[in-house]
N, C-alpha and C positions, 0 to 999 in steps of 0.2 A: 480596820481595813475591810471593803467590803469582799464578796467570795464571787469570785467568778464564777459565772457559769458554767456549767456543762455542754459547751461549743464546740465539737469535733470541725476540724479542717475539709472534712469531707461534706458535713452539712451546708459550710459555707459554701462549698464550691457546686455541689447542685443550688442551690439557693441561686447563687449568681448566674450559673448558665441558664436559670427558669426566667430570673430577670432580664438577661439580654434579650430573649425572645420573646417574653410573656408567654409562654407553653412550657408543661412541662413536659409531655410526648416531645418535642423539638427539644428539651433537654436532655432527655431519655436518650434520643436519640445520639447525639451530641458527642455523651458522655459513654456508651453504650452500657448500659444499662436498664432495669425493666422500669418504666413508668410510678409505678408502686415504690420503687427504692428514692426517687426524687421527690414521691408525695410523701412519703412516712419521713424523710429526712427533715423536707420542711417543715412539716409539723411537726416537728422535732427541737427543731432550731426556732420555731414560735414558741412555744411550751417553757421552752431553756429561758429567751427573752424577754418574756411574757407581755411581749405585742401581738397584733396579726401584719403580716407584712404581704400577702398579698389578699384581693380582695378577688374571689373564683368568679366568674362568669360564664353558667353551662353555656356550650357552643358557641363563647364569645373569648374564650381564652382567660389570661389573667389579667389582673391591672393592680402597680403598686401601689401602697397604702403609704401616708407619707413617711410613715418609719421606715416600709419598705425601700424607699429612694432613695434615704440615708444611707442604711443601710449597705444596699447593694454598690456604691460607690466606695464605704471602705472597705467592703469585701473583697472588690475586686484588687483596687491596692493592695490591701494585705496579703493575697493569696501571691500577686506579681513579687511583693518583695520577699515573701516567704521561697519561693521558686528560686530568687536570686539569691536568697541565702542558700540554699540547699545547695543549688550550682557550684556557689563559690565554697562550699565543707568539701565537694568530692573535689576540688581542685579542676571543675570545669568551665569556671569562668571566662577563659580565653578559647573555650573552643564551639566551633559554631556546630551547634547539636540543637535537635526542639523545635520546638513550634515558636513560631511569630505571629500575629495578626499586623496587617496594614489596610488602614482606611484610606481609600483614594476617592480624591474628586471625582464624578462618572465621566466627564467630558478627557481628563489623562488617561485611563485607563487603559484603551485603546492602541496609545503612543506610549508608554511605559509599560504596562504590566506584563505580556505574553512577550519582551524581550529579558525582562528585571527574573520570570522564573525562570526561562531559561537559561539564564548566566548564571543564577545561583543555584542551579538543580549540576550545572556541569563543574562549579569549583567551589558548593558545601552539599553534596547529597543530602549528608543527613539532618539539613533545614528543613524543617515543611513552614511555609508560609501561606497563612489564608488571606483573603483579599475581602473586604467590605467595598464594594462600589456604592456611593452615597455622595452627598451633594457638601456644601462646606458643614451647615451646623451638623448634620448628620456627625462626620468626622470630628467633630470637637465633642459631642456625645461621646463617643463611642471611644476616645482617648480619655476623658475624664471618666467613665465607667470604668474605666480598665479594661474594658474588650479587646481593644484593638492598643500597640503599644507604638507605633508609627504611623503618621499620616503624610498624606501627599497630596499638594491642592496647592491652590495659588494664594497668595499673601493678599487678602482683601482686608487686611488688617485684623492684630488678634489683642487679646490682652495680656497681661504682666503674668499672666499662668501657663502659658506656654513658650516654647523655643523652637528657634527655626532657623533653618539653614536654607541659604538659596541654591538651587542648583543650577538655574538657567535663567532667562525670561522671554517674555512669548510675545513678541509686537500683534497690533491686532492688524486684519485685513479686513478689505472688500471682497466679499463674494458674488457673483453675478451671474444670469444665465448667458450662454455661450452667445444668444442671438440678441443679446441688450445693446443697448445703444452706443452705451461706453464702454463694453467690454476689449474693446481693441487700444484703449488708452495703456500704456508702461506707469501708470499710476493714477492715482481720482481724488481731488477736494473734495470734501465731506459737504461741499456747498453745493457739489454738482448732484447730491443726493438731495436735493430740499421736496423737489416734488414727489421723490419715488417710494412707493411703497414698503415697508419693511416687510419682513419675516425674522421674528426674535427670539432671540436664543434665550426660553424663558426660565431659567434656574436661580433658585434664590441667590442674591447679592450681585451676580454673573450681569441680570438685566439692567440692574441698576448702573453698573460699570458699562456694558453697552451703551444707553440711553447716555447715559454722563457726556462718555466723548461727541456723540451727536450735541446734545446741549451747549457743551463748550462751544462749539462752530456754530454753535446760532441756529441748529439744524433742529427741527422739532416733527418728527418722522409722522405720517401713518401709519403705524404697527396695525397690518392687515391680518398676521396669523402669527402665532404663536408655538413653541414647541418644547418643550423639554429635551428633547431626542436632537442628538447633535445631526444624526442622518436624516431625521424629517425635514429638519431646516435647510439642509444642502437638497434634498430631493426636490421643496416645493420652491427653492431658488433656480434651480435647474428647468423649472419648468412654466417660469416666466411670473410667479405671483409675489419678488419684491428682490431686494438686495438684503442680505445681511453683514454683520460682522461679526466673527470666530478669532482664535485666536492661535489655534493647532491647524494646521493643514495636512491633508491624507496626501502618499504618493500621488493618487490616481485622482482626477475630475471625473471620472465618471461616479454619477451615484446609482444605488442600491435598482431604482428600476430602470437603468439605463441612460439617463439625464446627463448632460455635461455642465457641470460650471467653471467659473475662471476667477481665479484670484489677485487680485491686484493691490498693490501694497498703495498706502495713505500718504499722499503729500504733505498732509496739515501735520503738527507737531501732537503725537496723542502718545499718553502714558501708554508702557508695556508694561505687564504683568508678571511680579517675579514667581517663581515655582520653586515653592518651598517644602525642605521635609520639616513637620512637625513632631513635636513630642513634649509632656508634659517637663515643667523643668523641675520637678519633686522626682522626678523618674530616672534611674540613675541608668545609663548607657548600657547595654549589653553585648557579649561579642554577635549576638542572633541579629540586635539594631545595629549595630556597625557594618556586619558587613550587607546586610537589604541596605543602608544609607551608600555606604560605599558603591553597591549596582548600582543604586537608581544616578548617583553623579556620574558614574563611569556612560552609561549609557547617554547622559545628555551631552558629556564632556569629548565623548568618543567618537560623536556621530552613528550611533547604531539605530536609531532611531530620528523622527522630521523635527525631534523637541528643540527648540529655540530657531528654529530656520526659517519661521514664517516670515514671508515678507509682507 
């Protein structure tokens, strides 16, 4: 039989918070500890496995080595189930105590998150939950790293290694500046858009799900601007340079520098987007993910928030 290493639980767990961020000052930090205790660990946890597992880059950070990537993936696991097992020794598996991470789509984040901590700061105090705002593959990173143990993003389809649950879904709209042409219509065929300029809401897989429904209608846009930013796009529709189409809607039409837009729901027949919570299905339930699962449905199902209202 071979001899295990000489692997403390503590090397792994600097090791992994140096990988989630590539720094290990942002580890140090992290973890609060001094700099020097995350570098002597790791090279410590090198020496033990007798690989290098990251590759130093002065004043460019780190970068993992591809043992490193291995690595940091069962690290992360292990260290999660290791937590779960200690949880469940002191008999606190049922009570919501600790840290959670949740990775959210950045476009929810806005419409869920600043309701989800406040419901769960007033009926489990002593949750702390951190929040990753990221885009879909982001969140599937950062679930299979172990970083984050919950996501929240819409079902743009995944594979046999995760699980999801739907909480709502998000029909899509037309958005328009106040003074357009068809803004006074109670609804708009995707046909009546064939001449007008787009502004698209550019995030990976997001644009593609845009463009799609225009395709389906035969509609083949000019995508005149571009945005990452769900308020750039409402700002620069607001102020006359194309239509879009979103899928959350804000209380208010006014955007950020003053701009009015109008929303108006699609006559033509176009898929709505379900809003799923994710989680690896090797990842076994905690009471910390039951009850963030539990808010994020209550808040859709409750009306505390515009999620599923879009018309």
């Amino acid at each position: 039989m071979s001899k295990t290493p000489g692997v403390t639980t503590a090397q792994l767990a600097y090791f992994a918070e140096a990988a989630d961020y590539l720094s290990m000052t942002r580890a140090a930090e992290n973890l609060l500890v001094a700099q020097s205790a995350v570098s002597s660990s790791i090279a410590q946890l090198e020496r033990a496995v007798g690989v290098q597992l990251f590759i130093r880059k002065p004043a460019k950070g780190l970068i993992l080595t591809a043992a490193g990537e291995r690595l940091h993936h069962e690290a992360r696991s292990l260290l999660t189930r290791l937590n779960e097992a200690l949880e469940s020794a002191r008999g606190q598996e049922n009570e919501v105590r600790g840290g959670l991470v949740l990775a959210c789509f950045v476009t929810l984040m806005p419409f869920y998150i600043p309701g989800l901590l406040s419901q769960l700061r007033s009926q489990h105090p002593d949750l702390r939950v951190e929040v990753i705002e990221t885009d879909l593959d982001g969140m599937l990173e950062a679930l299979r790293s172990g970083r984050a143990q919950l996501g929240l993003g819409y079902d743009f389809g995944f594979d046999g290694s995760v699980h999801t649950q739907e909480v709502t879904r998000a029909q899509p709209h037309i958005i328009l500046s106040e003074k357009h042409r068809l803004a006074r219509k109670p609804s708009i065929a995707l046909s009546d858009l064939q001449v007008e300029p787009m502004v698209l809401l550019d995030l990976p897989v997001s644009r593609d799900y845009f463009l799609g429904i225009l395709s389906a209608a035969g509609v083949e846009p000019e995508v005149r601007y571009r945005s990452g930013n769900y308020e750039t796009v409402r700002s620069l529709v607001a102020k006359g340079h194309g239509f879009s189409i979103l899928n959350q809607r804000p209380v208010s039409s006014v955007t950020y520098d003053g701009g009015s837009i109008v929303a108006l729901s699609i006559s033509d027949s176009v898929p709505s987007l379900p809003v799923v919570i994710v989680s690896l299905n090797d990842v076994r339930p905690t009471a910390r993910s039951r009850a963030v699962s539990d808010g994020i449905r209550s808040l859709a199902v409750g009306g505390n928030t515009n999620i599923g209202t879009e018309a």
